[in-house]
C-alpha positions in Angstrom: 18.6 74.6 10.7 19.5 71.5 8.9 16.8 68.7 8.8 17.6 65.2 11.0 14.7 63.2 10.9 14.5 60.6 14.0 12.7 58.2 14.5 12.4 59.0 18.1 12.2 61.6 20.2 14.7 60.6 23.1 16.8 58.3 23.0 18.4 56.3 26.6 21.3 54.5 28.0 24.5 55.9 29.5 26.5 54.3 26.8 24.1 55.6 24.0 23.2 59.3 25.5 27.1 60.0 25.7 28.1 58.9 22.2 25.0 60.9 21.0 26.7 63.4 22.7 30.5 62.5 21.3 29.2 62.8 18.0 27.6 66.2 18.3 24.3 65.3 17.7 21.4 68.0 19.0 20.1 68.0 22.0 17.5 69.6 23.7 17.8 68.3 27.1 19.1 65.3 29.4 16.8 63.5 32.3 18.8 61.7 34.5 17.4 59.9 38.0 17.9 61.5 41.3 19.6 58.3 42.7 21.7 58.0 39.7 25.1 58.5 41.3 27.3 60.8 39.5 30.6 58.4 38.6 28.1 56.8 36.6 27.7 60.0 34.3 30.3 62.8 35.3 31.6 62.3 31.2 28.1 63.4 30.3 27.9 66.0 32.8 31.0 67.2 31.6 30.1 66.9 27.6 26.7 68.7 28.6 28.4 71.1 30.3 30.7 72.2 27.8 27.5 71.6 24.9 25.1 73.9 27.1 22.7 70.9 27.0 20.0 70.9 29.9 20.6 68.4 32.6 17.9 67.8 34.9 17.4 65.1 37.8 14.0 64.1 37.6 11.9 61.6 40.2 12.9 57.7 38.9 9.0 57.2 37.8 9.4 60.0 35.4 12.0 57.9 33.4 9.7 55.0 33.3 7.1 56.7 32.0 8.9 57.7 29.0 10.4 53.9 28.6 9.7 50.4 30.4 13.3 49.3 28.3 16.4 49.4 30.3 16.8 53.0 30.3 19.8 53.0 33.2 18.3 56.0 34.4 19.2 58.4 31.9 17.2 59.8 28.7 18.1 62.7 26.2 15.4 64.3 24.2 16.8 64.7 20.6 15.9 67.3 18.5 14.7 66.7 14.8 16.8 69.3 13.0 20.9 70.2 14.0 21.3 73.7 15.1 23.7 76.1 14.4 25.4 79.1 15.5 24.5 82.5 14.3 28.2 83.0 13.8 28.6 80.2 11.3 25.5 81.3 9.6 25.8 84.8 8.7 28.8 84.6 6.5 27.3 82.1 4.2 23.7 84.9 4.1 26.6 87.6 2.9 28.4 85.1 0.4 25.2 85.0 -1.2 25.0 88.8 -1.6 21.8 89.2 0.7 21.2 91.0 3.6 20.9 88.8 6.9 17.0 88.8 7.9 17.2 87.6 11.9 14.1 86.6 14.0 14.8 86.6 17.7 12.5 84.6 19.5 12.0 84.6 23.1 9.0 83.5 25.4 7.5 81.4 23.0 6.3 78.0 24.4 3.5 76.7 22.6 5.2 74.0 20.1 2.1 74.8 17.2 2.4 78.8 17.8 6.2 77.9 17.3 5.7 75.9 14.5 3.2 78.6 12.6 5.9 81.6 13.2 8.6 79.7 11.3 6.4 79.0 8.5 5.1 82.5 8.7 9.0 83.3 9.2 10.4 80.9 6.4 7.2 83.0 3.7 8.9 86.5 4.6 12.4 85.6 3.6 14.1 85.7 7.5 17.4 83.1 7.0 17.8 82.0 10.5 16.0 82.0 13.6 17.7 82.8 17.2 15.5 81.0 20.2 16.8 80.8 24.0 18.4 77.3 25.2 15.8 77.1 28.2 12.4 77.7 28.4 11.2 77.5 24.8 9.0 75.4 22.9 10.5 71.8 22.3 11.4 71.8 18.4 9.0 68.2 18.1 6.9 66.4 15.9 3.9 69.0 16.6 6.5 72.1 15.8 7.7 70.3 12.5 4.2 70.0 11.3 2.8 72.7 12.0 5.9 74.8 10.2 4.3 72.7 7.1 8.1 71.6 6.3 9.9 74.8 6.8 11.8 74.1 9.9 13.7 71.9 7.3 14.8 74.8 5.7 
């Protein structure tokens, strides 16, 4: 995983969600309001879609809890390092003459237990780390510091 520091967690606005989007930038999921009609964001359906980003319609308050600005009913959750597939990873572990080291994650929720099995992780030598698309911990502020830096490498 390659660090991207943000300055925010989400980010909101059709306009801004889909170039976020068009410019490949990681996503862990997508909010969007129930009432919000689809025209208004069948491109990022479609860009989701084909990114295996989570889309969820969520109750109109729920957005404006998460920002008073004008959100236009839509908010992605960004994630503070870029992932990669395990694919493009493994030939660059066997370029440098090592044996791949995997750790397959699944079930794991807790953003602080996540956080302490990376560093724990990062100290045995594993080079990458697999984790599902849905239902595990959100890779967030709490993970990053509880990993003690090494979800940046």
């Amino acid at each position: 995983m390659e660090n991207k520091t943000r300055n925010h967690d989400y980010i909101f606005g059709i306009h801004t969600v889909l170039e976020a989007l068009k410019s490949g930038q990681s996503i862990d999921k997508i909010q969007v309001t129930q009432n919000l009609k689809p025209e208004h964001f069948s491109e990022i359906l479609q860009l989701a879609r084909n990114q295996k980003v989570y889309v969820q319609k969520v109750p109109p308050d729920r957005i404006n809890r998460i920002t008073r600005k004008n959100h236009q009913g839509i908010v992605a959750w960004i994630s503070p390092v870029a992932f990669c597939k395990i694919e493009d990873v493994l030939p660059g572990i066997y370029e440098k003459g090592e044996e791949p080291s995997i750790l397959v994650l699944d079930g794991v929720t807790d953003v602080r237990n996540f956080g302490a099995i990376v560093r724990t992780a990062e100290c045995a030598g594993v080079h990458a780390i697999i984790i599902p698309d849905k239902g595990a911990a959100r890779i967030n502020a709490d993970a990053m510091k509880t990993s003690a830096g090494a979800l940046n490498r």
